[in-house]
C-alpha positions as a Markdown table, in Angstrom:
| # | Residue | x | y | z |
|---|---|---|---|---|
| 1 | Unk | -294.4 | -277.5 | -56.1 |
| 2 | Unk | -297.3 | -278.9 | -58.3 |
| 3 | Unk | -296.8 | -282.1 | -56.7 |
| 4 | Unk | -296.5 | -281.2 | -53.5 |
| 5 | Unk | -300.3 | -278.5 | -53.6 |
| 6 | Unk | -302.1 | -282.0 | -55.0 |
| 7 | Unk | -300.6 | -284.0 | -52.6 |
| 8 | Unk | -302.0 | -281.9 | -49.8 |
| 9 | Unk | -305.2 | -281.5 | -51.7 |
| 10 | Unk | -305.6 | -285.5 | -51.4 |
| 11 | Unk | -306.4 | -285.7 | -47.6 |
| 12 | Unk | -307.7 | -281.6 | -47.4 |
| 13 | Unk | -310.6 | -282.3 | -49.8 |
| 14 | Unk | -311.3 | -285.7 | -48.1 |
| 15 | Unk | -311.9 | -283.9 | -44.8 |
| 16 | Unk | -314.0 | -281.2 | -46.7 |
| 17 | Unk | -316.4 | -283.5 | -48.2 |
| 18 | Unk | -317.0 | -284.9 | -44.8 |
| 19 | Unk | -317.6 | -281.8 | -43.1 |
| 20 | Unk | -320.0 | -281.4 | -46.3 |
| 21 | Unk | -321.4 | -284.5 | -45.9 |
| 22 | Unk | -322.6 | -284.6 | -41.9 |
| 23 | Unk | -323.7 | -280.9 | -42.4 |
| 24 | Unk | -326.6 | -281.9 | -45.1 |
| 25 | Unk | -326.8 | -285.4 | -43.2 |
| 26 | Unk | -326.9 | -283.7 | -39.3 |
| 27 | Unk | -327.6 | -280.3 | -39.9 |
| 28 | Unk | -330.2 | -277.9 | -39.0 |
| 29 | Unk | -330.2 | -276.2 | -42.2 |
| 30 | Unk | -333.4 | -274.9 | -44.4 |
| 31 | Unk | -334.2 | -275.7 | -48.1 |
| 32 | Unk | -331.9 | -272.1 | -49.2 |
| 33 | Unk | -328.8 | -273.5 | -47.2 |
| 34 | Unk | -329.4 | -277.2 | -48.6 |
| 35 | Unk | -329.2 | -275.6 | -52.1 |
| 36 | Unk | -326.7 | -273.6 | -51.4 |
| 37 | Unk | -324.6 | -276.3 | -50.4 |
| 38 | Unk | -325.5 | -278.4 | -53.6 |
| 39 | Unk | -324.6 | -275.8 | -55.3 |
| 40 | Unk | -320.6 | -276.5 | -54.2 |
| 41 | Unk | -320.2 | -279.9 | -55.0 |
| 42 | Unk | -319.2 | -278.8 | -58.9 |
| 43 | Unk | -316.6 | -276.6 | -57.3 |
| 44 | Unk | -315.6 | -279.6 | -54.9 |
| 45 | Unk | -315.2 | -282.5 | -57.9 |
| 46 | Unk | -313.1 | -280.0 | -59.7 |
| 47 | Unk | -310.9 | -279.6 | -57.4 |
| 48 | Unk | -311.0 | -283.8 | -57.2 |
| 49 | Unk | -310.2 | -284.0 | -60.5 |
| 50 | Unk | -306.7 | -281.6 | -60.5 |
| 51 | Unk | -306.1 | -284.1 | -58.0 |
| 52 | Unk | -306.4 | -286.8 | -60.4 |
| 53 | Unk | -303.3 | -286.1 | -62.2 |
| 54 | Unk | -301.7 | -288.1 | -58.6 |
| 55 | Unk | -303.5 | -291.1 | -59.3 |
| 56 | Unk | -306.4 | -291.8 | -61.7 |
| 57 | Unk | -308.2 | -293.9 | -58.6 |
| 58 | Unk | -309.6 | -290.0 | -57.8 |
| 59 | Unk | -311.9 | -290.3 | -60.7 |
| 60 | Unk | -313.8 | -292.9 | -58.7 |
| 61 | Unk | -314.6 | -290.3 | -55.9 |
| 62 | Unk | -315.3 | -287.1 | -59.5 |
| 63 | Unk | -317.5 | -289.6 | -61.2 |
| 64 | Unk | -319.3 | -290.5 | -58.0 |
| 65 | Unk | -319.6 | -286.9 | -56.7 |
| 66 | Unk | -321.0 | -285.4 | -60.0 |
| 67 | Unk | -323.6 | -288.1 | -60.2 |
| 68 | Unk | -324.9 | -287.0 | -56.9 |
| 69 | Unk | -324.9 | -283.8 | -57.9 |
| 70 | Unk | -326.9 | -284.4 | -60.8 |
| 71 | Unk | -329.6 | -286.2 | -58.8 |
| 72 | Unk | -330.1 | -283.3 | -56.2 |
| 73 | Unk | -331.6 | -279.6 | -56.8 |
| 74 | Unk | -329.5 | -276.3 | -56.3 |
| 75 | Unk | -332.3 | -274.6 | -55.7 |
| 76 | Unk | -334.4 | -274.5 | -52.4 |
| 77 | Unk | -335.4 | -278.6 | -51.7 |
| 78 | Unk | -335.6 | -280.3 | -48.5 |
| 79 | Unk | -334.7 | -283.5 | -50.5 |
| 80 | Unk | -332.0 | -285.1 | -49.4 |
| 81 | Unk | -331.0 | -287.4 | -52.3 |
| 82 | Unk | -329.4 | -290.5 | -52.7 |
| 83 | Unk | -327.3 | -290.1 | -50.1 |
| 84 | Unk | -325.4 | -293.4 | -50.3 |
| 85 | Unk | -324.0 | -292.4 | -53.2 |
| 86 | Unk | -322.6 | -289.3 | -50.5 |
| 87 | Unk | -320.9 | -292.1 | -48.8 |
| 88 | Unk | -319.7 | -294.0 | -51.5 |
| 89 | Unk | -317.9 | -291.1 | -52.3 |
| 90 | Unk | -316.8 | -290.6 | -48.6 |
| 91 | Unk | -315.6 | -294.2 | -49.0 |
| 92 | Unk | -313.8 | -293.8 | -51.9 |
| 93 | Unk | -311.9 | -290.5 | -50.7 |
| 94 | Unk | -310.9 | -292.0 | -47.7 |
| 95 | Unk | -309.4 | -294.6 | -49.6 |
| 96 | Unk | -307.9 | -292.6 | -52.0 |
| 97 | Unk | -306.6 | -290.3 | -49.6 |
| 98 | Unk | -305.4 | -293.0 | -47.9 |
| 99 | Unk | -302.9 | -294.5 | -50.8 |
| 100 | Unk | -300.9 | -290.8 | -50.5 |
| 101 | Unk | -300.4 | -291.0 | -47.2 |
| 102 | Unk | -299.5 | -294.8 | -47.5 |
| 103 | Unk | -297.0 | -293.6 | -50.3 |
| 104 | Unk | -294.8 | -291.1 | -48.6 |
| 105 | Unk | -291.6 | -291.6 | -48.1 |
| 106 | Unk | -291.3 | -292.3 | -44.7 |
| 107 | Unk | -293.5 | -292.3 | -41.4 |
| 108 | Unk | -292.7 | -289.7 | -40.5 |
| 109 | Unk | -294.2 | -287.5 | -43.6 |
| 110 | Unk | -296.5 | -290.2 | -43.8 |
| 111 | Unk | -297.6 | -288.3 | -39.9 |
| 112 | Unk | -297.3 | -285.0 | -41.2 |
| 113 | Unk | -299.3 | -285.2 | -44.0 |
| 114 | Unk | -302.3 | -286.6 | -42.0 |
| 115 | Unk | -301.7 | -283.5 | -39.7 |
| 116 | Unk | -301.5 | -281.2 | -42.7 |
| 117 | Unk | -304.9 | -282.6 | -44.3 |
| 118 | Unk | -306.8 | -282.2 | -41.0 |
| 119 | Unk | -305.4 | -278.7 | -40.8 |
| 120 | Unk | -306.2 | -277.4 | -44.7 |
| 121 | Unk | -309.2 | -280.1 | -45.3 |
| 122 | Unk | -310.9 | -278.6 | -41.9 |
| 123 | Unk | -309.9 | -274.7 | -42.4 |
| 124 | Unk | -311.8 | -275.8 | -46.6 |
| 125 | Unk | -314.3 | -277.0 | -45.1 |
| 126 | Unk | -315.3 | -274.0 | -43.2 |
| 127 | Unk | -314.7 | -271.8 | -46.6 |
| 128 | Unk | -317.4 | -274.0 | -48.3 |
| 129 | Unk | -319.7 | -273.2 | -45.7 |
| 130 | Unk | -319.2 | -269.5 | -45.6 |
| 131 | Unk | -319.7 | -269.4 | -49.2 |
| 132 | Unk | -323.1 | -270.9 | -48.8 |
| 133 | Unk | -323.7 | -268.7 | -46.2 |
| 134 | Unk | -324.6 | -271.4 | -43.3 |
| 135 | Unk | -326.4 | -270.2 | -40.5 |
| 136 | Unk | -325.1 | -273.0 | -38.3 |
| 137 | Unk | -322.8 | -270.9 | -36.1 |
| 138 | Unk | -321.5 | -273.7 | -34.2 |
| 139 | Unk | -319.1 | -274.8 | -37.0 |
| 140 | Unk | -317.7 | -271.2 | -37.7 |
| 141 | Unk | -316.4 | -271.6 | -33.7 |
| 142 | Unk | -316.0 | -275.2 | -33.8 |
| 143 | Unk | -313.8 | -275.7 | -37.0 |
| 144 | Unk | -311.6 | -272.5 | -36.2 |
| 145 | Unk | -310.8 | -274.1 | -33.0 |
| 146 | Unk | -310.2 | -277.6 | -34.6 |
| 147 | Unk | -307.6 | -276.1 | -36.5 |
| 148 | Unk | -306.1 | -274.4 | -33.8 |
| 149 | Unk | -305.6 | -278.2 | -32.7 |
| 150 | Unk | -304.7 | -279.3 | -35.8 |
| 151 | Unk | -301.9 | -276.8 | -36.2 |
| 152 | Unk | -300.4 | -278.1 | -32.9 |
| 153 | Unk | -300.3 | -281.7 | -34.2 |
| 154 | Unk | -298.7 | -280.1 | -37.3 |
| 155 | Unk | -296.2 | -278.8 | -34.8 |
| 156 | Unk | -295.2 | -282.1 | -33.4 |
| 157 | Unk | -295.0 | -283.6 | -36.7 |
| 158 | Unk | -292.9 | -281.3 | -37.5 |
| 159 | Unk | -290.3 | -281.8 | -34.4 |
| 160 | Unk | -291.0 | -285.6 | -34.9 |
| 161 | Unk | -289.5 | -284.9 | -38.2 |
| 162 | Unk | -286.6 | -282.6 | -37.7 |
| 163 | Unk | -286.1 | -285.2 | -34.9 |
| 164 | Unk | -284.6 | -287.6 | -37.2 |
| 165 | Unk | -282.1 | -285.0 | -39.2 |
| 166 | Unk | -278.6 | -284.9 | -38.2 |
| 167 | Unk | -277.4 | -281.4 | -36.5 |
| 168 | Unk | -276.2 | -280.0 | -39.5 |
| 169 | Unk | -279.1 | -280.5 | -41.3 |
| 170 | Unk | -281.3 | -278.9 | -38.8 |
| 171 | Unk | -278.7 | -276.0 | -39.2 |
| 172 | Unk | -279.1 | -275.7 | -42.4 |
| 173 | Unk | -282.7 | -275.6 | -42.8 |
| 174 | Unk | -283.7 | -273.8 | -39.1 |
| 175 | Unk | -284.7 | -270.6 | -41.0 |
| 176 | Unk | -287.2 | -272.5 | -43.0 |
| 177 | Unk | -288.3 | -274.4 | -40.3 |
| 178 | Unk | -288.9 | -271.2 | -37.9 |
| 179 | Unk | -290.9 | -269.4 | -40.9 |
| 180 | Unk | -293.2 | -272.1 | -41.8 |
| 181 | Unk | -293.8 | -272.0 | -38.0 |
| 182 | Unk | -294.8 | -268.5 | -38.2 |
| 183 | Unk | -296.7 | -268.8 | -40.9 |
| 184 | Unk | -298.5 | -271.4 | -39.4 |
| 185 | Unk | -299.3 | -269.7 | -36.3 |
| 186 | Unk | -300.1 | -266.3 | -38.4 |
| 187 | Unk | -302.5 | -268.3 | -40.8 |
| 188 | Unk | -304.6 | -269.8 | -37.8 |
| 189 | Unk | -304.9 | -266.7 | -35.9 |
| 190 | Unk | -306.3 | -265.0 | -39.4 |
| 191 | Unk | -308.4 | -267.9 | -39.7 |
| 192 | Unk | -309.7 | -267.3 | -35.6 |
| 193 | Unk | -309.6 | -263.5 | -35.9 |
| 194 | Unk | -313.9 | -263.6 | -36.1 |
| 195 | Unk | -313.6 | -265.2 | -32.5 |
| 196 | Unk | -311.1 | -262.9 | -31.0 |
| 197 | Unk | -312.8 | -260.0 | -32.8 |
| 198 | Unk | -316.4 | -261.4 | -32.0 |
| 199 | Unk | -317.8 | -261.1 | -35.0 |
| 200 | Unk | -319.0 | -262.9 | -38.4 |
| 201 | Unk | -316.6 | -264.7 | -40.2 |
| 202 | Unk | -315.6 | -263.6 | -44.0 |
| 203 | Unk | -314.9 | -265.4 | -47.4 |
| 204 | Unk | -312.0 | -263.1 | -47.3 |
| 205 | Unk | -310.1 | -263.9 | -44.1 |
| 206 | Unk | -310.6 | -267.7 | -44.8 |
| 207 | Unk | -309.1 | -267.8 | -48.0 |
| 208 | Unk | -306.3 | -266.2 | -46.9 |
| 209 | Unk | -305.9 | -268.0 | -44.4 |
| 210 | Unk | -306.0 | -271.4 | -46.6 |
| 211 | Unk | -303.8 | -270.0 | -48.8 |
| 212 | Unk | -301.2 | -269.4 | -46.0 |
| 213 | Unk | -302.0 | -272.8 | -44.4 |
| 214 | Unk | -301.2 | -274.5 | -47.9 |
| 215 | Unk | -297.6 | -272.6 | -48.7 |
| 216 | Unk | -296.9 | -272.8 | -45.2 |
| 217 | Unk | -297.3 | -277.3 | -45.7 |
| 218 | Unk | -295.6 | -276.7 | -49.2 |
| 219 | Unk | -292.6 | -275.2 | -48.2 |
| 220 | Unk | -292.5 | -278.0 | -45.5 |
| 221 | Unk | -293.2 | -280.8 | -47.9 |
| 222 | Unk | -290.1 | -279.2 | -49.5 |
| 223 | Unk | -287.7 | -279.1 | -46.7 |
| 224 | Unk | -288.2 | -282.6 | -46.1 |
| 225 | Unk | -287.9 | -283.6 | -49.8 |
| 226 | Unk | -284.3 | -281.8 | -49.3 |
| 227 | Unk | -283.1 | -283.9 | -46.3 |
């Protein structure tokens, strides 16, 4: 199960750290919210270094992530910093994220991975910018709906998958199949529920719904590891 969490992380943070990135690079945010923001990337290069323990090319995207953070303020600042080494560190986790994917067993989970770390890296994302309390309230309608997207190319990936089993395999495992989809489709409509509701989104309801996202691609990383 261990395995299977850091293997999501892998693409999930990569997505994060991009939706990181082109906010500080694109957005219209003030000195507080740039801070703010800073303030994550600690949180973020932990999180790179659990995933580590995959393969030790992740310290190239920790080591180059922590030396950014230690050449930018966490306080109010309208400096930007050296943002190349940003993209370096984009580079790298693309890469790196890339080499999971590459690795999978087939093409098929090759597909759903990429699915499932659009889905959980996008739905981070958004938690990251809740917790530095963003006021750019395009992204808390924009991501939400990205996932909602997401979650149906999850969905595909998932027939394109079961495509492939034999009948009684699909037998076998149908119950898991049908509550992973659930889950799926309960987790994005917590992770919506602000839109429906029409109102602010919470640190709360994103986190669960994260957390549901991510057992929801475990247990389906381990259905296919059965077949």
């Amino acid at each position: 199960m261990v395995t299977a969490v850091l293997t999501l992380l892998a693409p999930a943070l990569c997505v994060a750290l991009f939706i990181l990135t082109l906010v500080l690079a694109k957005g219209d945010i003030c000195p507080g919210q740039r801070g703010r923001i800073h303030k994550l990337l600690p949180a973020l290069g932990l999180l790179w270094l659990s995933v580590a323990s995959l393969k030790v090319e992740a310290f190239l995207v920790v080591f180059a992530l922590f030396y950014f953070y230690s050449k930018v303020k966490t306080g109010k600042t309208k400096e930007k910093g050296p943002f190349w080494v940003l993209h370096l560190t984009n580079g790298f986790a693309v890469a790196f994220a890339g080499l999971v994917i590459a690795f999978q067993s087939n093409i098929a989970a090759s597909i759903s991975l990429v699915c499932a770390g659009l889905l959980l890296g996008t739905c981070l994302g958004h938690l990251f910018l809740i917790i530095a309390r963003t006021r750019l309230q395009a992204f808390h309608r924009i991501l939400p709906v990205a996932g909602v997207v997401f979650s149906m190319l999850l969905t595909l990936s998932v027939a394109f998958n079961t495509s492939q089993w034999s009948e009684a395999e699909i037998m076998t495992h149908l119950l898991g199949i049908v509550v992973s989809l659930v889950m799926l489709l309960l987790a994005v409509m917590l992770w919506s529920w602000h839109m429906i509701r029409h109102t602010a989104p919470t640190t709360g309801q994103v986190v669960v719904a994260f957390l549901s996202l991510m057992l929801t691609n475990v247990g389906l990383i381990q259905l296919y590891s059965m077949v």
